[in-house]
MIDOSE-1310 file (N, C-alpha, C; in nm, 2 decimals, decimal comma, always signed):
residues 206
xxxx	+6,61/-14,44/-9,00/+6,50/-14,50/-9,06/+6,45/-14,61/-8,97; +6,33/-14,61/-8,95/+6,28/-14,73/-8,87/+6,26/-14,85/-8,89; +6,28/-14,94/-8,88/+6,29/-15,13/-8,93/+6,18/-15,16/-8,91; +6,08/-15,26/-9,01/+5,95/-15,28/-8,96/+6,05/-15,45/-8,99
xxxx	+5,94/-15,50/-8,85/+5,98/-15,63/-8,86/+5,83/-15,73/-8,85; +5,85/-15,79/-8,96/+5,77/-15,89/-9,03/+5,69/-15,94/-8,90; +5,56/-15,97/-8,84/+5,55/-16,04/-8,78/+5,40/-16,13/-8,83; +5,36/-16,20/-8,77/+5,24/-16,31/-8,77/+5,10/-16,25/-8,75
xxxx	+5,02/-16,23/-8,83/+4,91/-16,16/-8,83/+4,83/-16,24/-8,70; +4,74/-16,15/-8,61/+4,65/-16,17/-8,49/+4,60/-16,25/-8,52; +4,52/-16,37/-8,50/+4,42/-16,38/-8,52/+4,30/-16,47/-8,39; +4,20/-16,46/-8,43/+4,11/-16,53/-8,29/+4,16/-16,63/-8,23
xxxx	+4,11/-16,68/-8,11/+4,12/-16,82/-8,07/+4,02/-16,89/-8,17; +4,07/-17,03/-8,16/+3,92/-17,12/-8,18/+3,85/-17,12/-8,06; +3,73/-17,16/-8,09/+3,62/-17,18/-8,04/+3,65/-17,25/-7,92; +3,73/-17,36/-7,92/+3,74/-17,47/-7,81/+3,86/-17,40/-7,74
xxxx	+3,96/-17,26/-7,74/+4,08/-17,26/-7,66/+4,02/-17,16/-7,62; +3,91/-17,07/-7,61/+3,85/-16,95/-7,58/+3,75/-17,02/-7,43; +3,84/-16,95/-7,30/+3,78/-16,98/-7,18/+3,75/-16,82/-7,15; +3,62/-16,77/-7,10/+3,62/-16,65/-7,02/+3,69/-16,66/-6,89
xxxx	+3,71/-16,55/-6,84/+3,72/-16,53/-6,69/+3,61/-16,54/-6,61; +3,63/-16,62/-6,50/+3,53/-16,64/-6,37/+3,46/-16,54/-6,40; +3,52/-16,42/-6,36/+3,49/-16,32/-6,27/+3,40/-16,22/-6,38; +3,44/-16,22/-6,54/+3,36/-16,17/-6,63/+3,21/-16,25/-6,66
xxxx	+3,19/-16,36/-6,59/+3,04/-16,44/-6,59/+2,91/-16,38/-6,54; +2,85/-16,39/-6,61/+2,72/-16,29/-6,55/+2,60/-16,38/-6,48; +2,60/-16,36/-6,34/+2,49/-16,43/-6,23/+2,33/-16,36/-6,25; +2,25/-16,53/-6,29/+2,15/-16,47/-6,33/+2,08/-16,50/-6,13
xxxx	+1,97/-16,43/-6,09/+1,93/-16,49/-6,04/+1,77/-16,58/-6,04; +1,76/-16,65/-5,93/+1,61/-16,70/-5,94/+1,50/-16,65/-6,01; +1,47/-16,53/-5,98/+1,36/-16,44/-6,05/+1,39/-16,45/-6,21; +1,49/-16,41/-6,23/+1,57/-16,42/-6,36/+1,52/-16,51/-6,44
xxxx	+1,57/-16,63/-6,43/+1,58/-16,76/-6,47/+1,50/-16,82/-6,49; +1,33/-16,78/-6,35/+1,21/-16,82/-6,36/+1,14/-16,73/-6,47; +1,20/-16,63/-6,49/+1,11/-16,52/-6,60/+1,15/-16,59/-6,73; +1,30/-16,63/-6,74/+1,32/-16,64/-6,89/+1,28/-16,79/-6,90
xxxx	+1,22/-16,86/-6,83/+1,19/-17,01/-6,83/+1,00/-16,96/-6,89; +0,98/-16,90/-6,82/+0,82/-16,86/-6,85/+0,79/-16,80/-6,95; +0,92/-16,73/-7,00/+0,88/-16,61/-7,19/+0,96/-16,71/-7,28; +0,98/-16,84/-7,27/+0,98/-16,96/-7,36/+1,12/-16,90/-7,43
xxxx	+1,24/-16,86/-7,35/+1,35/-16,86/-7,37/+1,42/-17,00/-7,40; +1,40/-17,08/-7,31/+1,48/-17,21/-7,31/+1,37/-17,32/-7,39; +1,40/-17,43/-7,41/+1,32/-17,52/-7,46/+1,36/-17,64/-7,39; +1,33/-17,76/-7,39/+1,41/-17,92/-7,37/+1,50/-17,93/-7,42
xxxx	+1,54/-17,89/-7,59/+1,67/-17,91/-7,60/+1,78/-17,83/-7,58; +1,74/-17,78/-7,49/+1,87/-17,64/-7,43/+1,87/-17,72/-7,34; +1,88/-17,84/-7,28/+1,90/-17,90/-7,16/+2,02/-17,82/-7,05; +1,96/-17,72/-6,98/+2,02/-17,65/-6,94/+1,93/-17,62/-6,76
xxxx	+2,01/-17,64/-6,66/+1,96/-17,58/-6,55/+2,09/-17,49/-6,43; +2,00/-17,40/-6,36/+2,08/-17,31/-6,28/+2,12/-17,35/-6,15; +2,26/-17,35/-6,15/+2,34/-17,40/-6,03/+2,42/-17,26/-6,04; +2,44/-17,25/-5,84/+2,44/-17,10/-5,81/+2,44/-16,99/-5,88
xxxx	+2,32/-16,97/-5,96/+2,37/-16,83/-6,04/+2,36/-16,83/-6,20; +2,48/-16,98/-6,22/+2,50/-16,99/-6,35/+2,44/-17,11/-6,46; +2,40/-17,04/-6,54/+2,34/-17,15/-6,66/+2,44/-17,29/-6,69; +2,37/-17,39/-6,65/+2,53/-17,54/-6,66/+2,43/-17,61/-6,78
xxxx	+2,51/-17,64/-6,86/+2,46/-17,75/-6,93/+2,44/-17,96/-6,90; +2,35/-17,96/-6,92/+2,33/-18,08/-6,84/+2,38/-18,20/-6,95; +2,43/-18,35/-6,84/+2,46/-18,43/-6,98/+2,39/-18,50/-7,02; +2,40/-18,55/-7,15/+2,40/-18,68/-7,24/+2,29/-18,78/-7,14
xxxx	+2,20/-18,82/-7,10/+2,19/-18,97/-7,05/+2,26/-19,04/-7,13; +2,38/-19,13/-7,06/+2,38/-19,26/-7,10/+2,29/-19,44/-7,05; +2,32/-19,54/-7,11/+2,24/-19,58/-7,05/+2,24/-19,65/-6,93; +2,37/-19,67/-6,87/+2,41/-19,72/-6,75/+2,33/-19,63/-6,62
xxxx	+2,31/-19,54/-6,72/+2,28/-19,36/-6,60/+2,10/-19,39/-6,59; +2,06/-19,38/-6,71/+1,95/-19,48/-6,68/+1,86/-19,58/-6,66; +1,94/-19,67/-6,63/+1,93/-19,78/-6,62/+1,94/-19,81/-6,45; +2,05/-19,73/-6,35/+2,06/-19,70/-6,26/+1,94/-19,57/-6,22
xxxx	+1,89/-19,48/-6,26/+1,77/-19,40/-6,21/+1,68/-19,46/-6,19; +1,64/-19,58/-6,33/+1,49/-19,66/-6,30/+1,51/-19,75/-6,16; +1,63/-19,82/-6,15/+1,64/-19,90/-6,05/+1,63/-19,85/-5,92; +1,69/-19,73/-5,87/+1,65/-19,64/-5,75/+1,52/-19,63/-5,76
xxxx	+1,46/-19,56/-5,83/+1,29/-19,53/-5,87/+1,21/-19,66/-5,77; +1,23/-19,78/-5,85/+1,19/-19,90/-5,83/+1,17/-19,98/-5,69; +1,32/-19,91/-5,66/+1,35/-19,95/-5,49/+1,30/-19,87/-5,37; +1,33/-19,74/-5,41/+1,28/-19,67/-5,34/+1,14/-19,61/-5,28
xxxx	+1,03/-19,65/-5,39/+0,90/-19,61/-5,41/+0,82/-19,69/-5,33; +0,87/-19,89/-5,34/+0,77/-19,93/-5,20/+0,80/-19,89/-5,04; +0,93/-19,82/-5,05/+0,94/-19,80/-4,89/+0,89/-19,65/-4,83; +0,84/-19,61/-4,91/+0,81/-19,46/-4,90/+0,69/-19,43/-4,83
xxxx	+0,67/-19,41/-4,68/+0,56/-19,35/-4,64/+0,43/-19,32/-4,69; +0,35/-19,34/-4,67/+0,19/-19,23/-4,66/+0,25/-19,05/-4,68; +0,24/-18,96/-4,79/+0,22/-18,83/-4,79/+0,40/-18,80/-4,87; +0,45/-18,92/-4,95/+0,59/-18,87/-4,98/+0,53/-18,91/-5,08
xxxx	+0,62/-18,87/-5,21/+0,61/-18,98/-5,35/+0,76/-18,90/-5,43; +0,79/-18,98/-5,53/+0,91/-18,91/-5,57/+0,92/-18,85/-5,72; +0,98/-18,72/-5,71/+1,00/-18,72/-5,84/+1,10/-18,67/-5,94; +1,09/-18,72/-6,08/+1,21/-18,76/-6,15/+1,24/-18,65/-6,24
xxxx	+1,37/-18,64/-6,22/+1,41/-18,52/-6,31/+1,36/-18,39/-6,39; +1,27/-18,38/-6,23/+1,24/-18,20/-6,20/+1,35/-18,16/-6,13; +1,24/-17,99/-6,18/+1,32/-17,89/-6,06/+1,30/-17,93/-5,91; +1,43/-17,83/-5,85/+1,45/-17,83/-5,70/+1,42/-17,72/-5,72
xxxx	+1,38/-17,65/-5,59/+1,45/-17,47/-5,58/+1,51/-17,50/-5,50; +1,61/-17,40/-5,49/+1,71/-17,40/-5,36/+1,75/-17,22/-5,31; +1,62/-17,17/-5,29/+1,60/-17,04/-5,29/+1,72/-16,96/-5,22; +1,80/-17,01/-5,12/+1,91/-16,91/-5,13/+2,07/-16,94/-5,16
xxxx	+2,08/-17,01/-5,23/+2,18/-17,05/-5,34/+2,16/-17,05/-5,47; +2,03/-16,97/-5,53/+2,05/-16,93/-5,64/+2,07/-17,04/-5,76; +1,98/-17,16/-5,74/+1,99/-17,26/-5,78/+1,84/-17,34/-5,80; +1,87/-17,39/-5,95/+1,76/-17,51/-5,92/+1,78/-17,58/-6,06
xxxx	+1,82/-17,72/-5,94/+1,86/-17,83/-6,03/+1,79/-17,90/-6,05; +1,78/-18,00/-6,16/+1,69/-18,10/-6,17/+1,79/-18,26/-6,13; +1,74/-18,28/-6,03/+1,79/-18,43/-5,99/+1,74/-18,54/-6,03; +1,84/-18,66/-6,03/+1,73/-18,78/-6,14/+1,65/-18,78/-6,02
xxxx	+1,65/-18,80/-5,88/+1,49/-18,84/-5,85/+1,50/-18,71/-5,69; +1,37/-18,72/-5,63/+1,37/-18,61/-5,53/+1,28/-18,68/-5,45; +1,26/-18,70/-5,36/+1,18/-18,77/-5,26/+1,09/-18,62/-5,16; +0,96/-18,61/-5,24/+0,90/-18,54/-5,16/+0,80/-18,52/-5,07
xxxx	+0,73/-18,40/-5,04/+0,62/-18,45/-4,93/+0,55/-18,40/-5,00; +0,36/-18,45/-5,00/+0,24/-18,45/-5,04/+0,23/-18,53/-5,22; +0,14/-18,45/-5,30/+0,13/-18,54/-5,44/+0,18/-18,42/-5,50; +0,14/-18,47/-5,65/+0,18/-18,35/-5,81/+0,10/-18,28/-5,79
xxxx	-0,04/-18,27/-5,70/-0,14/-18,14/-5,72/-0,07/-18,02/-5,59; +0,03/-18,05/-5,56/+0,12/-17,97/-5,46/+0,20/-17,92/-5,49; +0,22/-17,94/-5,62/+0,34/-17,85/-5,69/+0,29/-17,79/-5,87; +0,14/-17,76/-5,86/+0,14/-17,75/-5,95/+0,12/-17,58/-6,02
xxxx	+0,16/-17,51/-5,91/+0,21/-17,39/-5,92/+0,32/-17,30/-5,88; +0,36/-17,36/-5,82/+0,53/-17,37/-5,75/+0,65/-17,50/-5,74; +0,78/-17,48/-5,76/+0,87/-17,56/-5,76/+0,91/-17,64/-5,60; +0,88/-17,77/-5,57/+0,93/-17,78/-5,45/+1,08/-17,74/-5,40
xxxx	+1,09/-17,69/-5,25/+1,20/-17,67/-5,22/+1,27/-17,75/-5,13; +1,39/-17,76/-5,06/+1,44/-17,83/-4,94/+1,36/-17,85/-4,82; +1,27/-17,77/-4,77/+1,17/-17,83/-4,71/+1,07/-17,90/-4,74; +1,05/-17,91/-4,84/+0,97/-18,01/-4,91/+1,02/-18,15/-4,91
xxxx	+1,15/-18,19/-4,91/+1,23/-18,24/-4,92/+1,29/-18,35/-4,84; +1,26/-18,49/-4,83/+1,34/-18,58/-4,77/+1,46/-18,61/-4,83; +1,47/-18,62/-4,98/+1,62/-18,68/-4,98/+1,59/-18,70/-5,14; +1,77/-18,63/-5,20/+1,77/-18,59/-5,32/+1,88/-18,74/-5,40
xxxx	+1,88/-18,77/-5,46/+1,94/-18,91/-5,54/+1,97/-18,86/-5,66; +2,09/-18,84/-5,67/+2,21/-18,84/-5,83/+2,26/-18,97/-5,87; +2,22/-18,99/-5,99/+2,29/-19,11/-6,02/+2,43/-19,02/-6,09; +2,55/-19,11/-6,07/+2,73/-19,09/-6,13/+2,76/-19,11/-6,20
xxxx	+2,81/-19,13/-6,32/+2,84/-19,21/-6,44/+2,96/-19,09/-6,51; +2,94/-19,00/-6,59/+3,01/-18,93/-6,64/+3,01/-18,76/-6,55; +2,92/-18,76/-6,47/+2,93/-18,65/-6,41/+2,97/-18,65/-6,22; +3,04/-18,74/-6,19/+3,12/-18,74/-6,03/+3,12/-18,63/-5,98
xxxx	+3,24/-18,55/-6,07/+3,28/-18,50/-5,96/+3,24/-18,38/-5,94; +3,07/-18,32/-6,08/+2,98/-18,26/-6,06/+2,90/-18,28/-5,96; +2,87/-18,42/-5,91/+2,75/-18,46/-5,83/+2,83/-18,45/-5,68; +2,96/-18,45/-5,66/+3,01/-18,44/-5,54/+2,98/-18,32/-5,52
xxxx	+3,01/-18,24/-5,60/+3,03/-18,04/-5,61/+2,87/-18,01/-5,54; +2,78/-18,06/-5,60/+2,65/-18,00/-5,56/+2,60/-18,07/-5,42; +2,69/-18,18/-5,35/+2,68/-18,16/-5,21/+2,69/-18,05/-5,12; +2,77/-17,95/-5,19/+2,78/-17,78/-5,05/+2,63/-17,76/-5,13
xxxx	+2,60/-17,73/-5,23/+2,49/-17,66/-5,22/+2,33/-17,74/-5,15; +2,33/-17,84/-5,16/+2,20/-17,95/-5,11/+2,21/-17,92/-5,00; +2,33/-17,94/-4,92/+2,35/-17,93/-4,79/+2,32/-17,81/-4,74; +2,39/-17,71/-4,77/+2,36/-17,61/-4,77/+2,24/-17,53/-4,75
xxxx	+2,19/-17,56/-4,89/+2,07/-17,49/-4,92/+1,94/-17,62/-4,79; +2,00/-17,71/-4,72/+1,88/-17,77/-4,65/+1,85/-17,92/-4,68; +1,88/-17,95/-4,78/+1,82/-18,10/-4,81/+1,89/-18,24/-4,73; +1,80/-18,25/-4,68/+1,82/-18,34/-4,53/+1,96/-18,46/-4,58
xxxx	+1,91/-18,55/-4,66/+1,97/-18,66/-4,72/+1,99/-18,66/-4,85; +2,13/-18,66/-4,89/+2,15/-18,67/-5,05/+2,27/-18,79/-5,10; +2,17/-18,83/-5,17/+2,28/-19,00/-5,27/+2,35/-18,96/-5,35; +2,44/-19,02/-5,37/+2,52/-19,07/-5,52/+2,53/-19,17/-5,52
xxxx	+2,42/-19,20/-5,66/+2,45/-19,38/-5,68/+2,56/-19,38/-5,79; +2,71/-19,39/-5,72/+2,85/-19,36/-5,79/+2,84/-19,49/-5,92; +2,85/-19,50/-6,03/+2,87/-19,62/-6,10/+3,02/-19,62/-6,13; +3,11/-19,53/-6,13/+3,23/-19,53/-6,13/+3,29/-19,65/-6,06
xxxx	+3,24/-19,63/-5,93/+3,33/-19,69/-5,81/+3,22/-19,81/-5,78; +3,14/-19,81/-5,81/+3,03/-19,93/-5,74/+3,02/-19,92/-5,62; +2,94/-19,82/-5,56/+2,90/-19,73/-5,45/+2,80/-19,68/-5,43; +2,71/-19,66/-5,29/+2,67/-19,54/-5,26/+2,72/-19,48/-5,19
xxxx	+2,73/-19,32/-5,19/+2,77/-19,25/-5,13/+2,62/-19,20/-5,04; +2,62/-19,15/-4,85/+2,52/-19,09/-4,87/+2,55/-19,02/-4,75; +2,50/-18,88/-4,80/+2,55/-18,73/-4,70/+2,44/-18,69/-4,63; +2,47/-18,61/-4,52/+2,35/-18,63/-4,43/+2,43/-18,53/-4,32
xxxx	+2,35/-18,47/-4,23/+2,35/-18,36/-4,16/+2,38/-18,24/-4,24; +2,33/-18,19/-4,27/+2,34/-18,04/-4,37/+2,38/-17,96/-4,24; +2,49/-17,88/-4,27/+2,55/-17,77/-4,24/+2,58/-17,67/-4,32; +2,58/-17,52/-4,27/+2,63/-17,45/-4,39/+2,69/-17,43/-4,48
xxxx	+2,80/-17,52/-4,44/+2,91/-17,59/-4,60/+2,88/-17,67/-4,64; +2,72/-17,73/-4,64/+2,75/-17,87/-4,73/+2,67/-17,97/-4,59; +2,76/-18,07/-4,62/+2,70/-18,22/-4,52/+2,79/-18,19/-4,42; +2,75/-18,26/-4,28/+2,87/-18,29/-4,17/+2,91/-18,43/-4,14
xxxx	+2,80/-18,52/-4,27/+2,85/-18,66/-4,28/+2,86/-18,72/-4,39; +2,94/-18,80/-4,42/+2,96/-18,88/-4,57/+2,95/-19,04/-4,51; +2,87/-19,12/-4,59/+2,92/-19,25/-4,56/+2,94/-19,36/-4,67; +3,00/-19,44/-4,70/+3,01/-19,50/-4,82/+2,94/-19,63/-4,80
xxxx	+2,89/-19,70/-4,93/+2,81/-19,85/-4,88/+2,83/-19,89/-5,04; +2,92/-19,96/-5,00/+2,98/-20,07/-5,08/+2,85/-20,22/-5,14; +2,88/-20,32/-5,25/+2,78/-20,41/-5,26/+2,82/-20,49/-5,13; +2,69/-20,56/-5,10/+2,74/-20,65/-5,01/+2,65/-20,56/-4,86
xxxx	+2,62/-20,43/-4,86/+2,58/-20,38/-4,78/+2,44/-20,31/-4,83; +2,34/-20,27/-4,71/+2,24/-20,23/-4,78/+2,24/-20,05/-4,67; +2,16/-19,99/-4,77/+2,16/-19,81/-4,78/+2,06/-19,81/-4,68; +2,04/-19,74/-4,58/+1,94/-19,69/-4,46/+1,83/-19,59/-4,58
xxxx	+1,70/-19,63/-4,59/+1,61/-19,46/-4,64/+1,56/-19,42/-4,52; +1,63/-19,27/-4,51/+1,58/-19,22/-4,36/+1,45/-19,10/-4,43; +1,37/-19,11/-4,39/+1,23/-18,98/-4,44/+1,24/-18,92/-4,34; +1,29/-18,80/-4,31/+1,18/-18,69/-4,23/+1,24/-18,75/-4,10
xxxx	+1,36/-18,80/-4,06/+1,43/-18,82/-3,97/+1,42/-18,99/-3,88; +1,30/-19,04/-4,00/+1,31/-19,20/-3,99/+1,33/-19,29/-4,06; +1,46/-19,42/-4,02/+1,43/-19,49/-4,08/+1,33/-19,59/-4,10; +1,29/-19,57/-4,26/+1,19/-19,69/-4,33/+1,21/-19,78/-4,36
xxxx	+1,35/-19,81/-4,39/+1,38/-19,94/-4,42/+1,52/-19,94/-4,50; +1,55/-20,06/-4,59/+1,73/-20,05/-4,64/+1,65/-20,11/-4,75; +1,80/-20,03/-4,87/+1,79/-20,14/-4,99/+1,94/-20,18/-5,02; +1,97/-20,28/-5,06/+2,07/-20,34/-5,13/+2,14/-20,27/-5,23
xxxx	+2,25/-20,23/-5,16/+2,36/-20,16/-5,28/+2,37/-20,22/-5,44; +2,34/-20,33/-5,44/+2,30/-20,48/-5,55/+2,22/-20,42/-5,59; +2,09/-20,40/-5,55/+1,94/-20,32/-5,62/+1,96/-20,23/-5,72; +2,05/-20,10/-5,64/+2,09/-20,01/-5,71/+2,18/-19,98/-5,80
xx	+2,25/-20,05/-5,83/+2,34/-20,07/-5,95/+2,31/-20,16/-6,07; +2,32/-20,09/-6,17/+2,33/-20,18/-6,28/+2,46/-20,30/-6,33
Protein backbone atom coordinates (compact mmCIF):
# COMPACT_ATOMS: atom_id res chain seq x y z
CA UNK A 1 0.00 0.00 0.00
CA UNK A 2 1.37 3.30 -0.85
CA UNK A 3 2.09 6.07 2.01
CA UNK A 4 0.91 9.48 1.04
CA UNK A 5 2.92 11.91 2.90
CA UNK A 6 1.30 15.13 4.03
CA UNK A 7 3.00 17.92 2.37
CA UNK A 8 2.59 21.94 2.16
CA UNK A 9 0.28 23.07 -0.44
CA UNK A 10 2.18 25.17 -3.69
CA UNK A 11 1.57 28.27 -3.63
CA UNK A 12 2.70 31.57 -5.75
CA UNK A 13 5.48 33.87 -4.98
CA UNK A 14 4.66 37.34 -3.80
CA UNK A 15 4.75 39.93 -5.93
CA UNK A 16 8.05 41.38 -4.63
CA UNK A 17 10.18 37.61 -4.59
CA UNK A 18 8.98 36.97 -8.28
CA UNK A 19 12.28 38.03 -10.54
CA UNK A 20 11.98 36.83 -14.34
CA UNK A 21 14.88 35.52 -16.11
CA UNK A 22 17.21 37.87 -18.18
CA UNK A 23 16.98 35.84 -20.89
CA UNK A 24 12.87 35.45 -20.80
CA UNK A 25 12.72 39.56 -21.24
CA UNK A 26 11.35 40.70 -24.35
CA UNK A 27 13.50 43.52 -26.48
CA UNK A 28 11.38 46.05 -27.80
CA UNK A 29 13.04 47.91 -30.50
CA UNK A 30 13.18 51.72 -31.65
CA UNK A 31 10.43 51.43 -34.16
CA UNK A 32 8.57 49.60 -31.47
CA UNK A 33 8.66 51.97 -28.80
CA UNK A 34 8.26 54.92 -31.20
CA UNK A 35 4.92 53.33 -32.48
CA UNK A 36 3.62 52.46 -28.99
CA UNK A 37 4.65 56.13 -27.80
CA UNK A 38 2.51 57.52 -30.90
CA UNK A 39 -0.85 55.00 -30.36
CA UNK A 40 -0.95 56.71 -26.74
CA UNK A 41 0.22 53.53 -25.09
CA UNK A 42 2.29 55.23 -22.38
CA UNK A 43 1.25 58.46 -20.65
CA UNK A 44 3.59 60.83 -18.18
CA UNK A 45 2.63 58.85 -15.48
CA UNK A 46 4.16 55.65 -16.85
CA UNK A 47 7.37 57.51 -16.35
CA UNK A 48 9.05 55.07 -18.27
CA UNK A 49 11.89 55.26 -21.04
CA UNK A 50 13.96 52.68 -23.28
CA UNK A 51 17.46 51.76 -22.45
CA UNK A 52 18.91 49.11 -24.76
CA UNK A 53 15.82 47.45 -25.67
CA UNK A 54 14.15 47.44 -22.41
CA UNK A 55 11.35 49.47 -20.81
CA UNK A 56 13.26 51.01 -17.24
CA UNK A 57 11.18 52.85 -15.01
CA UNK A 58 12.39 56.17 -14.18
CA UNK A 59 12.76 57.75 -10.62
CA UNK A 60 10.97 59.70 -8.06
CA UNK A 61 12.60 63.45 -8.53
CA UNK A 62 13.83 64.23 -5.34
CA UNK A 63 14.59 67.54 -4.44
CA UNK A 64 18.28 67.68 -4.09
CA UNK A 65 18.02 66.08 -7.80
CA UNK A 66 16.29 69.08 -8.65
CA UNK A 67 17.65 71.43 -7.25
CA UNK A 68 20.98 70.28 -8.72
CA UNK A 69 19.43 70.04 -12.62
CA UNK A 70 18.27 73.84 -12.24
CA UNK A 71 21.72 74.79 -11.08
CA UNK A 72 23.56 73.08 -14.13
CA UNK A 73 20.75 74.60 -16.40
CA UNK A 74 21.75 77.98 -14.92
CA UNK A 75 25.43 77.49 -15.35
CA UNK A 76 25.65 76.04 -18.26
CA UNK A 77 23.36 78.20 -20.57
CA UNK A 78 25.47 81.53 -20.45
CA UNK A 79 28.52 79.66 -21.76
CA UNK A 80 26.95 78.08 -24.56
CA UNK A 81 27.81 79.18 -28.12
CA UNK A 82 25.75 80.79 -30.95
CA UNK A 83 23.60 77.65 -32.63
CA UNK A 84 23.57 75.25 -29.22
CA UNK A 85 20.78 75.59 -26.47
CA UNK A 86 19.92 72.92 -24.04
CA UNK A 87 17.35 70.65 -23.36
CA UNK A 88 15.69 69.28 -20.26
CA UNK A 89 14.43 66.07 -19.71
CA UNK A 90 13.77 64.98 -23.28
CA UNK A 91 14.43 62.25 -25.37
CA UNK A 92 17.89 61.27 -26.78
CA UNK A 93 17.90 58.74 -29.66
CA UNK A 94 20.63 56.61 -29.56
CA UNK A 95 19.78 54.75 -32.78
CA UNK A 96 22.05 51.84 -32.54
CA UNK A 97 21.73 50.86 -29.03
CA UNK A 98 18.19 50.62 -29.05
CA UNK A 99 17.75 53.34 -26.64
CA UNK A 100 16.37 56.56 -25.81
CA UNK A 101 16.71 58.13 -22.68
CA UNK A 102 15.58 61.23 -21.33
CA UNK A 103 18.52 63.02 -19.53
CA UNK A 104 18.03 65.89 -17.07
CA UNK A 105 19.71 68.23 -19.61
CA UNK A 106 21.31 67.58 -23.27
CA UNK A 107 23.28 70.28 -24.78
CA UNK A 108 22.34 70.51 -28.44
CA UNK A 109 22.92 72.02 -31.82
CA UNK A 110 20.43 74.42 -33.62
CA UNK A 111 16.76 75.59 -31.72
CA UNK A 112 13.24 73.62 -30.76
CA UNK A 113 12.10 74.24 -34.44
CA UNK A 114 14.90 71.45 -35.21
CA UNK A 115 13.45 68.95 -33.47
CA UNK A 116 10.10 69.34 -33.99
CA UNK A 117 9.58 66.21 -35.93
CA UNK A 118 12.31 64.05 -34.95
CA UNK A 119 14.19 63.15 -31.69
CA UNK A 120 17.77 64.60 -31.54
CA UNK A 121 20.58 62.10 -31.68
CA UNK A 122 24.39 61.81 -30.64
CA UNK A 123 25.27 63.92 -33.49
CA UNK A 124 23.29 66.46 -32.56
CA UNK A 125 24.90 66.32 -29.48
CA UNK A 126 27.62 68.20 -27.43
CA UNK A 127 27.30 66.79 -24.08
CA UNK A 128 24.64 64.88 -22.09
CA UNK A 129 24.47 65.88 -17.94
CA UNK A 130 22.80 63.36 -15.27
CA UNK A 131 22.30 64.59 -12.13
CA UNK A 132 23.09 61.41 -9.12
CA UNK A 133 21.28 61.26 -6.17
CA UNK A 134 19.38 57.91 -5.81
CA UNK A 135 20.27 56.62 -9.24
CA UNK A 136 24.56 56.27 -9.32
CA UNK A 137 25.18 53.47 -10.25
CA UNK A 138 22.39 53.68 -13.06
CA UNK A 139 23.97 56.91 -14.39
CA UNK A 140 27.45 55.20 -14.36
CA UNK A 141 25.79 52.05 -16.36
CA UNK A 142 24.54 54.48 -19.17
CA UNK A 143 28.19 55.64 -19.71
CA UNK A 144 28.80 52.35 -22.25
CA UNK A 145 25.79 53.34 -23.90
CA UNK A 146 26.40 57.49 -24.47
CA UNK A 147 29.74 56.55 -25.17
CA UNK A 148 29.03 54.20 -27.29
CA UNK A 149 26.19 55.14 -29.02
CA UNK A 150 28.53 58.63 -29.77
CA UNK A 151 27.82 61.39 -27.33
CA UNK A 152 31.02 63.28 -27.25
CA UNK A 153 30.93 64.54 -23.38
CA UNK A 154 28.85 63.09 -20.63
CA UNK A 155 28.42 64.47 -16.60
CA UNK A 156 27.48 63.09 -13.52
CA UNK A 157 26.75 65.77 -11.20
CA UNK A 158 27.38 62.86 -8.42
CA UNK A 159 25.47 64.38 -5.10
CA UNK A 160 26.46 61.23 -3.30
CA UNK A 161 30.08 61.95 -3.37
CA UNK A 162 30.22 65.78 -4.03
CA UNK A 163 31.60 65.46 -7.49
CA UNK A 164 31.69 65.76 -11.03
CA UNK A 165 32.39 63.09 -12.89
CA UNK A 166 33.10 63.85 -16.64
CA UNK A 167 33.63 61.11 -19.55
CA UNK A 168 34.88 61.94 -22.69
CA UNK A 169 36.46 60.16 -25.80
CA UNK A 170 33.70 57.75 -26.70
CA UNK A 171 34.86 54.45 -27.79
CA UNK A 172 32.95 51.39 -28.50
CA UNK A 173 32.68 50.43 -24.94
CA UNK A 174 31.73 53.43 -23.54
CA UNK A 175 34.34 56.49 -22.71
CA UNK A 176 38.31 56.18 -23.00
CA UNK A 177 38.35 58.90 -20.23
CA UNK A 178 36.90 59.49 -16.74
CA UNK A 179 37.95 62.55 -14.80
CA UNK A 180 36.81 63.54 -11.40
CA UNK A 181 36.44 67.37 -10.18
CA UNK A 182 36.02 67.66 -6.76
CA UNK A 183 34.64 71.38 -4.96
CA UNK A 184 37.34 73.58 -4.95
CA UNK A 185 37.91 72.87 -8.79
CA UNK A 186 36.10 74.08 -11.79
CA UNK A 187 34.54 71.56 -14.84
CA UNK A 188 36.01 72.44 -18.53
CA UNK A 189 32.47 72.90 -21.03
CA UNK A 190 33.99 71.51 -24.10
CA UNK A 191 31.25 72.13 -27.30
CA UNK A 192 31.99 70.43 -30.46
CA UNK A 193 35.69 69.93 -29.40
CA UNK A 194 36.03 73.47 -27.71
CA UNK A 195 36.60 74.78 -24.70
CA UNK A 196 34.05 77.64 -23.75
CA UNK A 197 34.83 78.10 -20.54
CA UNK A 198 34.61 76.35 -16.69
CA UNK A 199 32.15 76.26 -13.98
CA UNK A 200 32.68 75.80 -10.39
CA UNK A 201 32.12 72.36 -8.95
CA UNK A 202 30.39 74.87 -5.98
CA UNK A 203 27.86 76.14 -8.81
CA UNK A 204 26.75 72.74 -9.39
CA UNK A 205 25.94 71.32 -6.36
CA UNK A 206 23.35 71.96 -4.02
Amino acid sequence: MATITPTKPVTSPRQSEWIPSPRSLYRLSLEQYEAMISAGVFTKRDRLHLINGYLVARRTELPPHGAACDASNSSLGPLLPRGWYIRSGRVLKIPGYASMPEPDLVVVRGTWRDYKSRYPEPADTALVVEVAYSSLSADRAMAGIYGAGGVPVYWIVNLVERQVEVYADPVPTGYGSRRIFKPGRRVPVVIAGVEVGRIRVADLLP
